[in-house]
OpenMM code with the backbone's topology and positions (N, CA, C; nanometers):
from openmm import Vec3, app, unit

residues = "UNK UNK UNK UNK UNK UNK UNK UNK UNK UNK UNK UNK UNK UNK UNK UNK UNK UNK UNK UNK UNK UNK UNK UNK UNK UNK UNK UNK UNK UNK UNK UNK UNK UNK UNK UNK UNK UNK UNK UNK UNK UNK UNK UNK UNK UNK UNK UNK UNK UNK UNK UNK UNK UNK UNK UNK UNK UNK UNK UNK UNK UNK UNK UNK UNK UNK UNK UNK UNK UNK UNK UNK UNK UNK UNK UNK UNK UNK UNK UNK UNK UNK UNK UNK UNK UNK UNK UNK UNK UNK UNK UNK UNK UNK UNK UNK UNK UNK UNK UNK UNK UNK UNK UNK UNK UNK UNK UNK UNK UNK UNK UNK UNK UNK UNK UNK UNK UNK UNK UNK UNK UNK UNK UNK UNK UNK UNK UNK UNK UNK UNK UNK UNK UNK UNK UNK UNK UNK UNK UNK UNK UNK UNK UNK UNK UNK UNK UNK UNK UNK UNK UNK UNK UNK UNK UNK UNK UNK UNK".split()
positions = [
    Vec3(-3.1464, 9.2767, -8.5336),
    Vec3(-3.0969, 9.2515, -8.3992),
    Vec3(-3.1534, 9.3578, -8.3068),
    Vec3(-3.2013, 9.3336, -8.2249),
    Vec3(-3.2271, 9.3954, -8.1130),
    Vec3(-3.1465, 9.4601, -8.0018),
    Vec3(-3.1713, 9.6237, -7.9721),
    Vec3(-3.0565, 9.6599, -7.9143),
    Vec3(-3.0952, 9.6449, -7.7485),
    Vec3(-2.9726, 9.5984, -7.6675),
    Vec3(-3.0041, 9.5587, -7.5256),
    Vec3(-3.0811, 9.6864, -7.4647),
    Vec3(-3.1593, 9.6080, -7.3559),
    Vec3(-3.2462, 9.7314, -7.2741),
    Vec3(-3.1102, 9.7799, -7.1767),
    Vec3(-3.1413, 9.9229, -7.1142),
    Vec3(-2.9942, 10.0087, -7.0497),
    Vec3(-3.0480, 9.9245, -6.9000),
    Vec3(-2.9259, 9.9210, -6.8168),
    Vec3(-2.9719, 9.8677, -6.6544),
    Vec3(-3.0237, 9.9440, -6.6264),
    Vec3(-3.0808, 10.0581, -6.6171),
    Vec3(-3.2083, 10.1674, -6.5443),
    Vec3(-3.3136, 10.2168, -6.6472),
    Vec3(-3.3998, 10.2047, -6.6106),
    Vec3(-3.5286, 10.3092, -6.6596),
    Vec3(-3.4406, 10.3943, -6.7359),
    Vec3(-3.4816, 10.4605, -6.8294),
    Vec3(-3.4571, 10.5891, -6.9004),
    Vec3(-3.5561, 10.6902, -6.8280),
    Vec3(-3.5381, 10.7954, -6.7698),
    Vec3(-3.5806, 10.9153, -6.6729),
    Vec3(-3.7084, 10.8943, -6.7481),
    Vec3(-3.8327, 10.9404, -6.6979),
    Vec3(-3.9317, 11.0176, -6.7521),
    Vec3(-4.0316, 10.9031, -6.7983),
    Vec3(-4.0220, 10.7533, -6.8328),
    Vec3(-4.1403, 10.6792, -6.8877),
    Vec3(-4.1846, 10.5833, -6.7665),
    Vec3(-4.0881, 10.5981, -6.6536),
    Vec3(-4.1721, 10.4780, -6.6015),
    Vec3(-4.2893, 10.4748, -6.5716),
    Vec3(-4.3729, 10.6073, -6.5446),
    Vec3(-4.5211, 10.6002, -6.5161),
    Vec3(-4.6265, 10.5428, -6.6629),
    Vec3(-4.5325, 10.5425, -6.7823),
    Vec3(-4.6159, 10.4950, -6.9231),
    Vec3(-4.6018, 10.3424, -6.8959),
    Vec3(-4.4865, 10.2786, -6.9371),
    Vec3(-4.4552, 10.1017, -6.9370),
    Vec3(-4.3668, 10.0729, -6.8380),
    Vec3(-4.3858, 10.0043, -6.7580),
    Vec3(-4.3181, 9.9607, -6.6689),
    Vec3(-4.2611, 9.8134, -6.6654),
    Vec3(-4.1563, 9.8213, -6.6822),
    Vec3(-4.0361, 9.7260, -6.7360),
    Vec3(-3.9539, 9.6344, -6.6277),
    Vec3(-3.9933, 9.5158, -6.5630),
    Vec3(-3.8916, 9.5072, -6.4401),
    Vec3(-3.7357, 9.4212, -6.5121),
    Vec3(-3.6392, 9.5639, -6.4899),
    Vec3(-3.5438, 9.5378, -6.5208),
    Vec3(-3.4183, 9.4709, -6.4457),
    Vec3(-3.4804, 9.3942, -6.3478),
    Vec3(-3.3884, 9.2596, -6.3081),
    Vec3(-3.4487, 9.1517, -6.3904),
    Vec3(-3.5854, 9.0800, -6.4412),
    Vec3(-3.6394, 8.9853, -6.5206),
    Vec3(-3.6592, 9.0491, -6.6422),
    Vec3(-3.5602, 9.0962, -6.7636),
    Vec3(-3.6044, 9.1719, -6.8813),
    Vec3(-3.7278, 9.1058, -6.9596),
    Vec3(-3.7524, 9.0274, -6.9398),
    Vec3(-3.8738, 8.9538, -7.0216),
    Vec3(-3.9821, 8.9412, -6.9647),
    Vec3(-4.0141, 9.0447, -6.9116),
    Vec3(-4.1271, 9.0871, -6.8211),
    Vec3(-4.1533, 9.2403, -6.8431),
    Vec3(-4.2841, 9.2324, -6.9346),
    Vec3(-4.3257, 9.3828, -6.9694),
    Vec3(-4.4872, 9.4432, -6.8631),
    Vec3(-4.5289, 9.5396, -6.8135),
    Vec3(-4.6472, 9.5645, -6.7651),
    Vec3(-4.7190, 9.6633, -6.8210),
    Vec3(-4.8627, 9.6804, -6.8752),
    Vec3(-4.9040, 9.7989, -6.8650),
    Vec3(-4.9955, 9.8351, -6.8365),
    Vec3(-5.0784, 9.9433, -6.7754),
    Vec3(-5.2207, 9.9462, -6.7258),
    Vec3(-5.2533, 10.0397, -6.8118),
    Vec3(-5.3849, 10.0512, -6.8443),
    Vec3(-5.4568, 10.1112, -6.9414),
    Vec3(-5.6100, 10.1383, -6.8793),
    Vec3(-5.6642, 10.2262, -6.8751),
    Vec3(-5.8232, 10.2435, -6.9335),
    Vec3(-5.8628, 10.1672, -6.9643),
    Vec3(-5.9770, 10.1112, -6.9860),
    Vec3(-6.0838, 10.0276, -7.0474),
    Vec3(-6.1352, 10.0152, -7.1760),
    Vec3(-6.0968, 10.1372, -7.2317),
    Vec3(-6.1350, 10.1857, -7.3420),
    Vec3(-6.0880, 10.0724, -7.4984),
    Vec3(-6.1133, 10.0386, -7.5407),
    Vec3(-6.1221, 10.0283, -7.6634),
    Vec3(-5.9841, 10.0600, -7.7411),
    Vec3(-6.0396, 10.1704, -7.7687),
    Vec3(-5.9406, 10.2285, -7.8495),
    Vec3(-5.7765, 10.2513, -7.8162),
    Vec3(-5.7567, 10.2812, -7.6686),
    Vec3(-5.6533, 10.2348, -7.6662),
    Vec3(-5.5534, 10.0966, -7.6271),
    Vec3(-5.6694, 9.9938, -7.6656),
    Vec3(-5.5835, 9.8574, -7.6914),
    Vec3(-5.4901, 9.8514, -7.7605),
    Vec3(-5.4459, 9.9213, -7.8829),
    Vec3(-5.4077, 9.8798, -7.9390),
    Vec3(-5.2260, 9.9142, -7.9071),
    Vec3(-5.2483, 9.9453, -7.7950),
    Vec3(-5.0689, 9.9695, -7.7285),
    Vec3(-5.0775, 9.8301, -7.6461),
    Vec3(-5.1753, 9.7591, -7.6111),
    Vec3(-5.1561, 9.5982, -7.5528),
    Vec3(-5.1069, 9.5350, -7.6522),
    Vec3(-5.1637, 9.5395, -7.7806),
    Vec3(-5.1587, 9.4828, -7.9629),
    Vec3(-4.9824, 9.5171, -7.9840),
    Vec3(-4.9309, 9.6126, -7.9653),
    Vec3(-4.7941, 9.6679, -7.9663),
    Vec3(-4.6947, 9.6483, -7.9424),
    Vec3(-4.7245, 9.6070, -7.7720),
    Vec3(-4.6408, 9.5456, -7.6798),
    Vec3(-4.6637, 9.4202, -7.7249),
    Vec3(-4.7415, 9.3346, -7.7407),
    Vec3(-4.7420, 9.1931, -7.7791),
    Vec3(-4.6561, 9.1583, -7.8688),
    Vec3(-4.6949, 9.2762, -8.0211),
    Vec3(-4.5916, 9.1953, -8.1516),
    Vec3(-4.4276, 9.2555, -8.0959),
    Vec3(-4.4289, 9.3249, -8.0272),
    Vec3(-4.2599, 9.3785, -7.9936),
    Vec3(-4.1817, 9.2516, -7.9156),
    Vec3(-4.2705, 9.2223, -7.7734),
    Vec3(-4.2411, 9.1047, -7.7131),
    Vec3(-4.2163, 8.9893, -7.8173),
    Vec3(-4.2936, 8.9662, -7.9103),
    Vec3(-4.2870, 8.8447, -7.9358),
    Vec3(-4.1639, 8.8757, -8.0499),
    Vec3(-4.1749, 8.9565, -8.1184),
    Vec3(-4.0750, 8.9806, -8.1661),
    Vec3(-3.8987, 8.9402, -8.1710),
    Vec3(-3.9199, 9.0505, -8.0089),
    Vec3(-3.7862, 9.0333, -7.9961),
    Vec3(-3.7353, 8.8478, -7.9614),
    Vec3(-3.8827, 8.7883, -7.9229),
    Vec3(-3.8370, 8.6442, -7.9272),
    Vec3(-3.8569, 8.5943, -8.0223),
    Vec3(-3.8229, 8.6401, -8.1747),
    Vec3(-3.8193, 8.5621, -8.3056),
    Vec3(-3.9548, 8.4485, -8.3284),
    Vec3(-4.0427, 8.5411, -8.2589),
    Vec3(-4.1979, 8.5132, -8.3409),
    Vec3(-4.1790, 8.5248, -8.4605),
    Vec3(-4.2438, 8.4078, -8.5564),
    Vec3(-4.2886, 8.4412, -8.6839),
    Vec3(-4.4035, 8.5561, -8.7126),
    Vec3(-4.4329, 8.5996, -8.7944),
    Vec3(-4.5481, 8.6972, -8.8419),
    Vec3(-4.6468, 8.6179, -8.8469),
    Vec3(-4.6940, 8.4693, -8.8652),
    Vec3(-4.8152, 8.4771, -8.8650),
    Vec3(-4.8274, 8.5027, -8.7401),
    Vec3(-4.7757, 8.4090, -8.5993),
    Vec3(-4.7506, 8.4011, -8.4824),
    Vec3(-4.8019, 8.5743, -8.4118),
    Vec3(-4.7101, 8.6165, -8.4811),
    Vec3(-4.7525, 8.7973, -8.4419),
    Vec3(-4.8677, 8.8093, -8.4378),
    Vec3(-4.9166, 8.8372, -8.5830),
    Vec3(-5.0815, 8.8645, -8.6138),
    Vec3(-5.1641, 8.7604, -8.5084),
    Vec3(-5.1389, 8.6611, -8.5170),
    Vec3(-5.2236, 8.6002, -8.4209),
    Vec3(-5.2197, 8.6543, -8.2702),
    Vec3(-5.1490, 8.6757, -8.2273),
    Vec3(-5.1538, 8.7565, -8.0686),
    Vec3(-5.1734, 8.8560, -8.0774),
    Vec3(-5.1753, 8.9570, -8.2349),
    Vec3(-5.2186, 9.1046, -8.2169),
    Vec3(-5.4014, 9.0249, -8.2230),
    Vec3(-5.4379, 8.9849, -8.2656),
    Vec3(-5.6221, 8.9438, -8.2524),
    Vec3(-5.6291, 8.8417, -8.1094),
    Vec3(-5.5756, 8.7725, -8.1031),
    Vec3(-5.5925, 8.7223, -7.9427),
    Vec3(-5.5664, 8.8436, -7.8267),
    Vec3(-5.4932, 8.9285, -7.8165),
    Vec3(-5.4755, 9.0756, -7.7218),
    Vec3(-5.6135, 9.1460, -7.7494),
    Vec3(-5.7080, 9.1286, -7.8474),
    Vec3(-5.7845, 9.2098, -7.8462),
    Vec3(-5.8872, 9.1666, -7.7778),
    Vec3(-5.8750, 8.9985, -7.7831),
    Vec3(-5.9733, 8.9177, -7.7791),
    Vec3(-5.9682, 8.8851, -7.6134),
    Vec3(-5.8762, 8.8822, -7.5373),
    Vec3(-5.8421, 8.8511, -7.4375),
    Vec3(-5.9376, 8.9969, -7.3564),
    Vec3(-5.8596, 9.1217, -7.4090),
    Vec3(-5.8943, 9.2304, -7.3266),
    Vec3(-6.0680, 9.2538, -7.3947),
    Vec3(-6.1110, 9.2353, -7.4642),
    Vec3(-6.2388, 9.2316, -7.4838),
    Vec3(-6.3196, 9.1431, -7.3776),
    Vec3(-6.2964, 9.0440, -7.3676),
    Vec3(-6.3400, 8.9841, -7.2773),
    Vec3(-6.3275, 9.0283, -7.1067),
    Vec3(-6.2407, 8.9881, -7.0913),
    Vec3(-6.1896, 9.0712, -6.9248),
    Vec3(-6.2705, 9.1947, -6.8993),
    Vec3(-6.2744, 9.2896, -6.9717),
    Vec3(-6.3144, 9.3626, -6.9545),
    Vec3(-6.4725, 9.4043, -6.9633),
    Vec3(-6.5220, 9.2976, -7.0394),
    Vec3(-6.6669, 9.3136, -7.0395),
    Vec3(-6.7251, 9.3480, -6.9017),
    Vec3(-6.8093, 9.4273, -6.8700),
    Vec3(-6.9138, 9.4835, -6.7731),
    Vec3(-6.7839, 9.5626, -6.6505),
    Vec3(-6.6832, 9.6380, -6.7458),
    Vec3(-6.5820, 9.7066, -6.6616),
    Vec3(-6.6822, 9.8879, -6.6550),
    Vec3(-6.6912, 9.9396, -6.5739),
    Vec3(-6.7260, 10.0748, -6.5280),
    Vec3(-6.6543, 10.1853, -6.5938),
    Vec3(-6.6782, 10.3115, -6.5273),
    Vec3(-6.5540, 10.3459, -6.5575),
    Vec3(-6.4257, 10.4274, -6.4991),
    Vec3(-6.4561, 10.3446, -6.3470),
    Vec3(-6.3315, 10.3690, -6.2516),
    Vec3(-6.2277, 10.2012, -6.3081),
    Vec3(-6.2841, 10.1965, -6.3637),
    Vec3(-6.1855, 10.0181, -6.4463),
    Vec3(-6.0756, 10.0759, -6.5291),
    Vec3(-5.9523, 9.9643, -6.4693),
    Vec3(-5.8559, 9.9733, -6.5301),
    Vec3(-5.8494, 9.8071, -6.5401),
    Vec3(-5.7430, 9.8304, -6.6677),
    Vec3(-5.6908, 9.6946, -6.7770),
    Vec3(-5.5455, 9.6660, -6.7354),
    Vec3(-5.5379, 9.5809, -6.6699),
    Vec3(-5.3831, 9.5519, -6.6744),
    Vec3(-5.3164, 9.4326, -6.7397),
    Vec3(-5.2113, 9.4566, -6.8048),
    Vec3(-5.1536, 9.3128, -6.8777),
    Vec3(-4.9680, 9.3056, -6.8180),
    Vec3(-4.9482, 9.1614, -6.7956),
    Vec3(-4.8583, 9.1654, -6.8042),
    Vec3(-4.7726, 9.0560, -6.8939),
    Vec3(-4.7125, 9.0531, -6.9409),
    Vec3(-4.6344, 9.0207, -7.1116),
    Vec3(-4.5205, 8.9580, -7.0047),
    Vec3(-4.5092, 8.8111, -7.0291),
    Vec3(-4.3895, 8.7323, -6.9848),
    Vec3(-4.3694, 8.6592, -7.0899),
    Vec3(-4.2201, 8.6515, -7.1033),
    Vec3(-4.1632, 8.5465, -7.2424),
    Vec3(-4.0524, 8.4717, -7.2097),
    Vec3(-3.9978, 8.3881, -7.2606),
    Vec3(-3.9126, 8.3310, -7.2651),
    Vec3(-3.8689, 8.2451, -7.4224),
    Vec3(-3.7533, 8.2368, -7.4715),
    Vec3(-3.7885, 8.1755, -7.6173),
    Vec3(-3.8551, 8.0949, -7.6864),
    Vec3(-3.9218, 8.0181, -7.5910),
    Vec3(-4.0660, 7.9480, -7.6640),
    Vec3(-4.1920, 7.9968, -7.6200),
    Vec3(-4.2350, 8.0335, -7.5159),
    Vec3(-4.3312, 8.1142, -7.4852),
    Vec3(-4.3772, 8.2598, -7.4581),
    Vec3(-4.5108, 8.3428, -7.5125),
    Vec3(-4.5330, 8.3990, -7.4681),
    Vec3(-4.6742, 8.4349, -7.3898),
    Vec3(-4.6377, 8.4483, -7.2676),
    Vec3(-4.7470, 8.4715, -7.1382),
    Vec3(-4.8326, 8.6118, -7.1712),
    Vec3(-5.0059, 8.6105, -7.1631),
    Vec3(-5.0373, 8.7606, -7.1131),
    Vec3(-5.1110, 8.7544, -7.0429),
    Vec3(-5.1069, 8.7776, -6.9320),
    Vec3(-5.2042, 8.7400, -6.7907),
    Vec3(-5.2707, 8.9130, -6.7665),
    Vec3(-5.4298, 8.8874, -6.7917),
    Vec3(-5.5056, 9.0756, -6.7813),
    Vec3(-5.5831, 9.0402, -6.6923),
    Vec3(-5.6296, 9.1605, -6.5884),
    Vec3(-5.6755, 9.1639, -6.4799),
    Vec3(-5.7411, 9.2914, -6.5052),
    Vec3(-5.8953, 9.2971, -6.4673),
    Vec3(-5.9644, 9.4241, -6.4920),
    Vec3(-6.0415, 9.4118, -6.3693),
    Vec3(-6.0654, 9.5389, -6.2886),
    Vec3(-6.0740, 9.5942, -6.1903),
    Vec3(-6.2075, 9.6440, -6.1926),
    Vec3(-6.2916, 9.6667, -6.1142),
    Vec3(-6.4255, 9.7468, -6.0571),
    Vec3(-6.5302, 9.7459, -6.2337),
    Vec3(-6.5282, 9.5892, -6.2184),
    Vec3(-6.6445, 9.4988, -6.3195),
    Vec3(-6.7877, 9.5121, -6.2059),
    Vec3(-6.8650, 9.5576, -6.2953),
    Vec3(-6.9840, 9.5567, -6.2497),
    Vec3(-7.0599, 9.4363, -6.2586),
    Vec3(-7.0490, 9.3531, -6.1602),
    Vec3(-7.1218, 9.2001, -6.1755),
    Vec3(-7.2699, 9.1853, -6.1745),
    Vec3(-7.3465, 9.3359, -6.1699),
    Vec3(-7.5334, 9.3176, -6.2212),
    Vec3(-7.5349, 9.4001, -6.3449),
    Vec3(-7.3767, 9.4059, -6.4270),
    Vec3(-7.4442, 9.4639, -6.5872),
    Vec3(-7.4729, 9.3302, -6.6730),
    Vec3(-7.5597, 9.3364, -6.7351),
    Vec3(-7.5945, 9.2820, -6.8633),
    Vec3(-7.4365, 9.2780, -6.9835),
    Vec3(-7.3472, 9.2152, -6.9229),
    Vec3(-7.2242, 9.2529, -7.0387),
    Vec3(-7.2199, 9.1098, -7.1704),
    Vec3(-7.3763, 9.0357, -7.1499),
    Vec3(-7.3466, 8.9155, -7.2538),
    Vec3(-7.2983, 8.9519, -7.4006),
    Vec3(-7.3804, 9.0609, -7.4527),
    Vec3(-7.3322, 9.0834, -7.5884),
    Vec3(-7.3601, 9.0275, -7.6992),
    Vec3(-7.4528, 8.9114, -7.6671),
    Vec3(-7.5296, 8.8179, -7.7614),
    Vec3(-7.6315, 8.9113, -7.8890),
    Vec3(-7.6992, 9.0463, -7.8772),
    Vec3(-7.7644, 9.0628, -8.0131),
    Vec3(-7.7866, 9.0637, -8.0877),
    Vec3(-7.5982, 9.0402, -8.1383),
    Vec3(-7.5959, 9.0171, -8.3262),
    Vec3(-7.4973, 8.8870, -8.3073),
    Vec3(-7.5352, 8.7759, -8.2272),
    Vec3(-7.4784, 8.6378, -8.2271),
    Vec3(-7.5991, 8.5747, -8.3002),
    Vec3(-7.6078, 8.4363, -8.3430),
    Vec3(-7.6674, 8.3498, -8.4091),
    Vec3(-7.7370, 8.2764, -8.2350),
    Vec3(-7.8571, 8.2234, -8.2756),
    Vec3(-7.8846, 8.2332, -8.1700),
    Vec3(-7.8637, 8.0687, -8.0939),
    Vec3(-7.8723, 8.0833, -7.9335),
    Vec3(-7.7779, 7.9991, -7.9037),
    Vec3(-7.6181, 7.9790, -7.8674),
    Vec3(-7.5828, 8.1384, -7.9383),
    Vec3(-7.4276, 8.1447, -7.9253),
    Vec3(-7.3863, 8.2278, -7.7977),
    Vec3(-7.3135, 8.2051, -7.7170),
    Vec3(-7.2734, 8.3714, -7.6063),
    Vec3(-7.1870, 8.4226, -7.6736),
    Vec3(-7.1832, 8.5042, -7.6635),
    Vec3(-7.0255, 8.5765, -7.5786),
    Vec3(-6.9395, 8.5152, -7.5755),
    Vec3(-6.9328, 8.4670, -7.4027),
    Vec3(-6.8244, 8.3869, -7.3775),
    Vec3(-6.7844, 8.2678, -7.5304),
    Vec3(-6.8845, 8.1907, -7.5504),
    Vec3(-6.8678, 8.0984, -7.6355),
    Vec3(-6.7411, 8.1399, -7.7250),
    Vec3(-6.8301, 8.2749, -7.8094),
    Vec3(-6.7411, 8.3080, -7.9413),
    Vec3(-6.6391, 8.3127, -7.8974),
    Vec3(-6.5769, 8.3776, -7.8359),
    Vec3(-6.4371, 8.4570, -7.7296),
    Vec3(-6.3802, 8.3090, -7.7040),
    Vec3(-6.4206, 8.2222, -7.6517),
    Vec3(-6.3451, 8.0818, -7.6436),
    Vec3(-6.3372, 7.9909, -7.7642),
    Vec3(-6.3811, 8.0340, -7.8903),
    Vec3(-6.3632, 7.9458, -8.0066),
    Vec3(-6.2602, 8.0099, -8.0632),
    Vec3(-6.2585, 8.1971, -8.0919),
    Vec3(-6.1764, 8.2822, -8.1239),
    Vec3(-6.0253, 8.2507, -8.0349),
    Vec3(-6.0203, 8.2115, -7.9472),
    Vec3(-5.8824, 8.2407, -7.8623),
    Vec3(-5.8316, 8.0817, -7.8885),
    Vec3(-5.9235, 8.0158, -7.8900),
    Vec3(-5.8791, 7.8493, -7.9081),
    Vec3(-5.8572, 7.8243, -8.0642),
    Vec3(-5.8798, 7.9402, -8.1504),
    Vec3(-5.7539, 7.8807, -8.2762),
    Vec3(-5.6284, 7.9603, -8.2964),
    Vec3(-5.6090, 8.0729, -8.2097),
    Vec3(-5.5575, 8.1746, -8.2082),
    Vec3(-5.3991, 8.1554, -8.1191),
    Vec3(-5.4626, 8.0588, -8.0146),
    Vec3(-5.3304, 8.0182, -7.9175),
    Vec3(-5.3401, 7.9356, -7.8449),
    Vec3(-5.2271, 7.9211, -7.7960),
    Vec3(-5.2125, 7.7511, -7.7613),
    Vec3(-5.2860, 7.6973, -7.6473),
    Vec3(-5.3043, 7.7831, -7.5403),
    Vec3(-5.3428, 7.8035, -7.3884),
    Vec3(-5.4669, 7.9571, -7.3446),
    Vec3(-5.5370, 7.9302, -7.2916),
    Vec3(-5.6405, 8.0575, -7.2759),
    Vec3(-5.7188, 8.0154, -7.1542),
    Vec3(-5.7400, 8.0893, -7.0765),
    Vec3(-5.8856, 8.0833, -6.9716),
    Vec3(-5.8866, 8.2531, -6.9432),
    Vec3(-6.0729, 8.2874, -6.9169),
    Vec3(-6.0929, 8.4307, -6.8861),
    Vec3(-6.2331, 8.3722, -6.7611),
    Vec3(-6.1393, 8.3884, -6.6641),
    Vec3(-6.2212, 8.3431, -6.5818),
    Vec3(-6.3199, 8.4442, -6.5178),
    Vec3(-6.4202, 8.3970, -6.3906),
    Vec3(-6.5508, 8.4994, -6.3725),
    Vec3(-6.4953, 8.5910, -6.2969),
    Vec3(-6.5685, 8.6683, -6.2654),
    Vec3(-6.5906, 8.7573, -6.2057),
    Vec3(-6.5908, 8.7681, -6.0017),
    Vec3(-6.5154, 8.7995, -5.9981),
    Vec3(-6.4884, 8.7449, -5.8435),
    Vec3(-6.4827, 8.8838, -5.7633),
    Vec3(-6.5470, 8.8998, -5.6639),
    Vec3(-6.5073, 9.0711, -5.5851),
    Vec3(-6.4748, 9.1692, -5.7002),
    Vec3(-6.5727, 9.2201, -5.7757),
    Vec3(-6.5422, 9.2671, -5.8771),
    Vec3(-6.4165, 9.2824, -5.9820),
    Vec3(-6.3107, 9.1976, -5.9806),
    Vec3(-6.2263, 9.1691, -6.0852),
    Vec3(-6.2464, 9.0626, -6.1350),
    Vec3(-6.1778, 9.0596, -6.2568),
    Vec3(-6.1890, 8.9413, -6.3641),
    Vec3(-6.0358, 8.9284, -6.4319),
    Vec3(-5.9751, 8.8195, -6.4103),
    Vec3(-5.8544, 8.7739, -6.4803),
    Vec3(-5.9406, 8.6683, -6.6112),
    Vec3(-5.7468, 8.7056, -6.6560),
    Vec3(-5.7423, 8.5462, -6.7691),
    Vec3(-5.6394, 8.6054, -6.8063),
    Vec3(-5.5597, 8.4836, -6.8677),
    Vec3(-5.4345, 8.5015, -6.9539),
    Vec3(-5.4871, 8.3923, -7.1368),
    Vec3(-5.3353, 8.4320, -7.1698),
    Vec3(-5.3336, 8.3539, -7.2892),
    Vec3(-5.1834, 8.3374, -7.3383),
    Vec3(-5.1523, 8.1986, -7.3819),
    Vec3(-5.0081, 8.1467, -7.4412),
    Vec3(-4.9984, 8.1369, -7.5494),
    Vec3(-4.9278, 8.2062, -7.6424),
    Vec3(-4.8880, 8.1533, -7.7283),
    Vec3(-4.6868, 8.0817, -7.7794),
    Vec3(-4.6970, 7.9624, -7.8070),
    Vec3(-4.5941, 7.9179, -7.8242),
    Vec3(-4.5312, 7.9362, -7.9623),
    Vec3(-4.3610, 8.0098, -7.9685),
    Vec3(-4.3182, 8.0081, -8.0527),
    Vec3(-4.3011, 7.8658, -8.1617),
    Vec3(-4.3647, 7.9206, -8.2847),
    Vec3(-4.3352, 7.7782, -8.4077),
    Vec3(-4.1612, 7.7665, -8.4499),
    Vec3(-4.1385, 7.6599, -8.4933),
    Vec3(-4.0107, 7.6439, -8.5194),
    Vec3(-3.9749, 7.7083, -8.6363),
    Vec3(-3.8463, 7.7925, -8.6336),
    Vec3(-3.8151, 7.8291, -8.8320),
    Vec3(-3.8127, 7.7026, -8.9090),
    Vec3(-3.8489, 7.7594, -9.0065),
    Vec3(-3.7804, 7.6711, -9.0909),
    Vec3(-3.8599, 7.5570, -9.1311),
    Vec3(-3.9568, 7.5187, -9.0475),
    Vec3(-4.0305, 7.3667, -9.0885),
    Vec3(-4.1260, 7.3830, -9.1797),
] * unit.nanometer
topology = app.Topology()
chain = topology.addChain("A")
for resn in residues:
    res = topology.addResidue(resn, chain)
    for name in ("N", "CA", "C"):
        topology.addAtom(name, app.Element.getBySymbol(name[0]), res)
């Protein structure tokens, strides 16, 4: 069981996760660009989904779709770029809508060298997210940002 969130911030984290605590099922976080620390997007995902009685495969699958999502978005990000996600749920769904900031739209970010040839990028990233979850788009590059989200819907127990 999950213990209730308190009606205020706890002093001292709101500049880490930012929580809007009138809609509790609404998580935010901005991050660096970096890589390596995805894996607090990966975190927040299995917790969210969690606390909405995601199954584990369900989990694992949005911890590799979060990677897959912010891999993408972020391709040809600088490095005044920031990653933002925000984590919406409700008991059958969970929302992650990422938005990456000051994308350089004349880098080379295809990524094709060690693809089979014929394949993009984009391609793989849309075959990967399309067995992974239910709903996905990572759309272009517009005034240097780039969105996309991704859904995944809770499976039923028991079936």
């Amino acid at each position: 069981m999950t213990a209730p969130l308190p009606s205020t911030p706890p002093e001292g984290i709101s500049h880490l996760l930012r929580v809007n605590w009138e809609a509790r099922d609404r998580v935010e976080l901005a991050l660096p660009t970096e890589a390596e620390l995805w894996a607090l997007a990966r975190v927040t995902a299995s917790t969210v989904a969690a606390r909405h009685d995601f199954d584990y495969e369900a989990i694992e699958d949005l911890r590799l779709a979060i990677d897959e999502l912010c891999t993408s978005c972020a391709a040809g990000a600088g490095p005044l770029s920031r990653l933002r996600l925000c984590f919406e749920s409700d008991d059958e769904t969970l929302r992650v809508e990422c938005v990456v900031d000051h994308i350089d739209e004349t880098a080379d970010s295809d990524g094709t060298d060690d693809l089979p040839e014929g394949t993009t990028a984009g391609l793989l990233s849309e075959m990967i997210l399309a067995e992974l979850v239910d709903a996905h788009e990572i759309g272009p590059v517009r005034s240097g940002v780039r969105r996309g989200y991704l859904e995944k819907r809770r499976t039923a127990t028991g079936s």
